[in-house]
Structure formats: structure tokens, C-alpha cells
C-alpha positions, 0 to 999 in steps of 0.5 A: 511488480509480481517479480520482485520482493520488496520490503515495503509497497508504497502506492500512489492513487494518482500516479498508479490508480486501480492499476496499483491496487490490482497489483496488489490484490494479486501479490495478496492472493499469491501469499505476498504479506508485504507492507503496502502504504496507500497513498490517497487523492485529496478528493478521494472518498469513502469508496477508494478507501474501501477498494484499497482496503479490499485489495490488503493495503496495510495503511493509508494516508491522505493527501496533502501529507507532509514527507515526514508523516509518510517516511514515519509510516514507513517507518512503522511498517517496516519496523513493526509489522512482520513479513510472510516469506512469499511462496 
């Protein structure tokens, strides 16, 4: 995932897990400013929410989530949240 540019992330916790969110955290660290929609288990709590936070998702969602909910955030992030260029 580190070489690519993207105009938005949207991860999964079931299908990617930490893995997702270790990606993540190192885009952050290399200056990637990229909106990131967290996609969460329905049985997720509290602390996946703080570690998905920590590694600098722009925003979550819970599941159970309806495909118009998700493409409206999507939506937002990539129409209202401005980009850093990567260095």
C-alpha cells in the first residue's frame, strides 16, 4: 500500500485487521495526509476504535452500515477534507 497515491483509504477491520491500521500509521508517519474511512466489526469496542484513531483514520463507521451511509462518507472525505501532497 506504501507505493501507491490514493484519493481516499477505505479499510475494513475484518477483512485487513491491524495489518490495515499498520499500514496506516506508517503513510501517517511518512506525511501521507490521505482521507481514511475505518470500517468497524459490529463486535468491535472502545479499544479498536482508540487504535484505529491512534493510527489517524479521518473517520469510522460501524457495522451494520447501509452502502449509501458508506459512499456518502466517502463522499464528504473526498469532497471536503484537503489533501497534503506526499513527500
Amino acid at each position: 500500500m506504501s507505493n501507491h497515491v490514493f484519493t481516499i483509504m477505505a479499510l475494513d477491520e475484518l477483512t485487513l485487521g491491524m495489518a490495515g491500521l499498520r499500514a496506516l500509521a506508517d503513510r501517517r508517519a511518512d506525511g501521507d495526509a490521505t482521507p481514511a474511512l475505518f470500517l468497524r466489526a459490529e463486535r468491535s469496542g472502545v479499544s479498536e476504535l482508540i487504535e484505529a484513531l491512534v493510527a489517524g483514520v479521518t473517520d469510522c463507521v460501524r457495522k451494520p452500515v447501509r452502502a449509501e451511509h458508506v459512499a456518502a462518507k466517502l463522499l464528504d472525505l473526498a469532497t471536503s477534507r484537503p489533501r497534503s501532497p506526499r513527500s
